[in-house]
LUMBA-842465 format. One record per atom (N, C-alpha, C): residue number from 1; residue in one letter; atom name; z, x, y. Coordinates in steps of 0.1 Angstrom, whole numbers. Atoms other than C-alpha are relative to their C-alpha. Layout:
% residues N
num residuo atomo Z X Y
NUM A CA Z X Y $
...
This chain:
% residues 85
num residuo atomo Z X Y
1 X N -3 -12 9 $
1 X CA 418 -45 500 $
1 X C 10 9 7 $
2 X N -10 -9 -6 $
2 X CA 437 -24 526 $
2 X C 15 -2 -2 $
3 X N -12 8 3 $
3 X CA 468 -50 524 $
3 X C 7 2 -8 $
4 X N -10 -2 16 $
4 X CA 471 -48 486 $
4 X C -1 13 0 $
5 X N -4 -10 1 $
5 X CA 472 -11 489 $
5 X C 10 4 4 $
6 X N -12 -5 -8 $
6 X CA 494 -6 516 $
6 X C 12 -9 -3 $
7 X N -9 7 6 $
7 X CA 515 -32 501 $
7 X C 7 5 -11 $
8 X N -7 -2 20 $
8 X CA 524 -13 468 $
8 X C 5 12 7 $
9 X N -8 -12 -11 $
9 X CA 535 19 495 $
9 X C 3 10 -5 $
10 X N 2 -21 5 $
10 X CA 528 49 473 $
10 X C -3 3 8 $
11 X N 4 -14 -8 $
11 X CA 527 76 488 $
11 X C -16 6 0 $
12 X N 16 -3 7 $
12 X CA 497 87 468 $
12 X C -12 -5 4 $
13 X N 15 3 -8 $
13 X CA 478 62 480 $
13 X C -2 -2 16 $
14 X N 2 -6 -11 $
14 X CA 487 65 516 $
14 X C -5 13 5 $
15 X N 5 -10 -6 $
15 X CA 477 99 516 $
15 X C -20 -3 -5 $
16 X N 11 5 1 $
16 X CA 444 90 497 $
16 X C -5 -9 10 $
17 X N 4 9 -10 $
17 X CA 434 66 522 $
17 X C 2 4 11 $
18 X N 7 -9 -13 $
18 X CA 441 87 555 $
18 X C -7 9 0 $
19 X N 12 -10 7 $
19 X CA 418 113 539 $
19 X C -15 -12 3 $
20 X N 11 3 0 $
20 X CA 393 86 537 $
20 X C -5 -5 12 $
21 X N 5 4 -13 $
21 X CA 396 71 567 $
21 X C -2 10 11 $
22 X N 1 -11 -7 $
22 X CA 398 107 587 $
22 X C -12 1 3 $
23 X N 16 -5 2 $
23 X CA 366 112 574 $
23 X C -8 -11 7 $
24 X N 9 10 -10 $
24 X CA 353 76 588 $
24 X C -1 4 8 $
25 X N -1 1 -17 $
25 X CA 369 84 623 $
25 X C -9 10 2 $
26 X N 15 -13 -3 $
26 X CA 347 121 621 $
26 X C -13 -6 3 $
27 X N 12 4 0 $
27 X CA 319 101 614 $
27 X C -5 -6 12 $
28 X N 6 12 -11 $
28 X CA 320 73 639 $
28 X C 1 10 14 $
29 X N 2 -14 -12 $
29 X CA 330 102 666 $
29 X C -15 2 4 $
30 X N 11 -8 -4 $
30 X CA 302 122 660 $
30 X C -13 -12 -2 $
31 X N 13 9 -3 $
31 X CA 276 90 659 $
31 X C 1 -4 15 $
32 X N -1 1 -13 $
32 X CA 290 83 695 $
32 X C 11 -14 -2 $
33 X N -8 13 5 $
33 X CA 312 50 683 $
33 X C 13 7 0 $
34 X N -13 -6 -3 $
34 X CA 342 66 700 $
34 X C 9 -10 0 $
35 X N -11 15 1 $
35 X CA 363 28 703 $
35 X C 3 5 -12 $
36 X N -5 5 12 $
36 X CA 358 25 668 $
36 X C 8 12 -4 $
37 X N -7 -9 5 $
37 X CA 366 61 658 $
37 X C 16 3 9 $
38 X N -12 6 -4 $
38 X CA 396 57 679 $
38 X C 12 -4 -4 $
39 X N -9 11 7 $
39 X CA 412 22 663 $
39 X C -1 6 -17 $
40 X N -5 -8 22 $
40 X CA 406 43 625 $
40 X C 11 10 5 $
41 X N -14 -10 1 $
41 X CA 429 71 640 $
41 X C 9 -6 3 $
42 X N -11 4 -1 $
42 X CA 453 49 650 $
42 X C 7 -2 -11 $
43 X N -3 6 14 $
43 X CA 455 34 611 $
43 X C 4 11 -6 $
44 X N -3 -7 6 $
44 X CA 453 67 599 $
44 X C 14 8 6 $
45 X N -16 -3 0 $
45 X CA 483 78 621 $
45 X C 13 -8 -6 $
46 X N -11 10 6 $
46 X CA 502 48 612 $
46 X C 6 6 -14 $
47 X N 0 3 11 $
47 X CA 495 54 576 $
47 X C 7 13 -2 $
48 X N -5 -15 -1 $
48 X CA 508 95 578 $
48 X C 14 0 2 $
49 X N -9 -3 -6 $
49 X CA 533 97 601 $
49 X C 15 -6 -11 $
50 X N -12 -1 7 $
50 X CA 562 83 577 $
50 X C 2 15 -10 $
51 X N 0 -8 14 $
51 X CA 552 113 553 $
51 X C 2 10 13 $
52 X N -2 -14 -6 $
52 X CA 553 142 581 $
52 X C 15 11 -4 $
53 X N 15 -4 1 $
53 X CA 547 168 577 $
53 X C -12 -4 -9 $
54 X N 6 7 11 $
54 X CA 516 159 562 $
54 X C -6 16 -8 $
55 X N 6 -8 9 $
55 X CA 496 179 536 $
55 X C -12 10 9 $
56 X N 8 -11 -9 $
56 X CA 475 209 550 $
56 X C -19 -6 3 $
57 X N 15 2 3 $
57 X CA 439 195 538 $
57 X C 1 -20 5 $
58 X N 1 9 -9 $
58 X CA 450 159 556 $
58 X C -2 1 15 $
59 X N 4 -4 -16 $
59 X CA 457 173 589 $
59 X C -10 5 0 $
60 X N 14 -5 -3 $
60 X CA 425 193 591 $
60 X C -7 -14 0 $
61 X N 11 9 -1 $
61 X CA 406 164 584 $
61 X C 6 -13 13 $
62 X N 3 5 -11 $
62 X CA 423 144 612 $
62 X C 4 8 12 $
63 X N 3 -13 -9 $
63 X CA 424 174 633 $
63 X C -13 -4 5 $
64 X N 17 -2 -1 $
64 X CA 386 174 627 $
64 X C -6 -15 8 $
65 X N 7 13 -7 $
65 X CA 378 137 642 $
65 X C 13 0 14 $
66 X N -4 -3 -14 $
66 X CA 403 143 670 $
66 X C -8 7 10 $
67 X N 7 -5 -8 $
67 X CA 383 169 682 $
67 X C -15 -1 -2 $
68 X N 10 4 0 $
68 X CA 352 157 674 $
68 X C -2 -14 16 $
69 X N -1 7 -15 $
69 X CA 364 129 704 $
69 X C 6 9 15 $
70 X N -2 -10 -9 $
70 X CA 371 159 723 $
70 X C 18 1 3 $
71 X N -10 1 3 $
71 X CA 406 150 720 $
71 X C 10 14 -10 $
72 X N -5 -11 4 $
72 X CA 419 190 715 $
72 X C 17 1 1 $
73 X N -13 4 0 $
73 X CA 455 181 721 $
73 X C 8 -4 -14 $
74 X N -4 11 11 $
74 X CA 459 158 697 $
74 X C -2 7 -15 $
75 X N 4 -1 15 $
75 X CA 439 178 671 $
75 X C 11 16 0 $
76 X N -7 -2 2 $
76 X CA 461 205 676 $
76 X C 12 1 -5 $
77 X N -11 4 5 $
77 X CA 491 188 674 $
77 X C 1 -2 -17 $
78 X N -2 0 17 $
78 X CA 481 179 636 $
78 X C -1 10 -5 $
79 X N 1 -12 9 $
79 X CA 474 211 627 $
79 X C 14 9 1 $
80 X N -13 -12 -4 $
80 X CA 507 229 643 $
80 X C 13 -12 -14 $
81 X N -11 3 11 $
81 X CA 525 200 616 $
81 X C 4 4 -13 $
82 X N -6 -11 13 $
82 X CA 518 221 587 $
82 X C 7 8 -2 $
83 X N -5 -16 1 $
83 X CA 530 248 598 $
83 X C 22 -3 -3 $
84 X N -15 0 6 $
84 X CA 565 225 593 $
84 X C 0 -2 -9 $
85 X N 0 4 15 $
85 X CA 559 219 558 $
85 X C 8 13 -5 $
């Protein structure tokens, strides 16, 4: 299913979809499943970064599973990208 999404390369649904998976990486963070929450931020960076800056209520949410892996760096870094919007 990921394939045929990312295959048709809206925008729309790249941002829908690192929204959702943000929310996974949060999850799997705070259950302690740090690898996995991890290999989702990588996807969800992948899936972003052509669109930067991203939208304000995307960064926050992978802001929010950055530092949920204690990873304050990083969650910063998403959040200082709005500010180039």
């Amino acid at each position: 299913m990921l394939r045929i999404l990312l295959a048709e390369d809206h925008e729309s649904m790249r941002v829908y979809l690192s929204r959702a998976l943000a929310g996974r990486a949060l999850a799997e963070a705070r259950s302690g499943d740090r690898a996995r929450a991890r290999g989702t931020l990588l996807v969800v960076d992948s899936l972003v970064q052509p669109y930067l800056p991203p939208e304000a209520n995307s960064a926050v949410g992978i802001a929010q599973a950055y530092a949920a892996l204690g990873d304050h760096d990083r969650a910063i870094w998403w959040l200082q990208q709005v500010d180039r919007r």
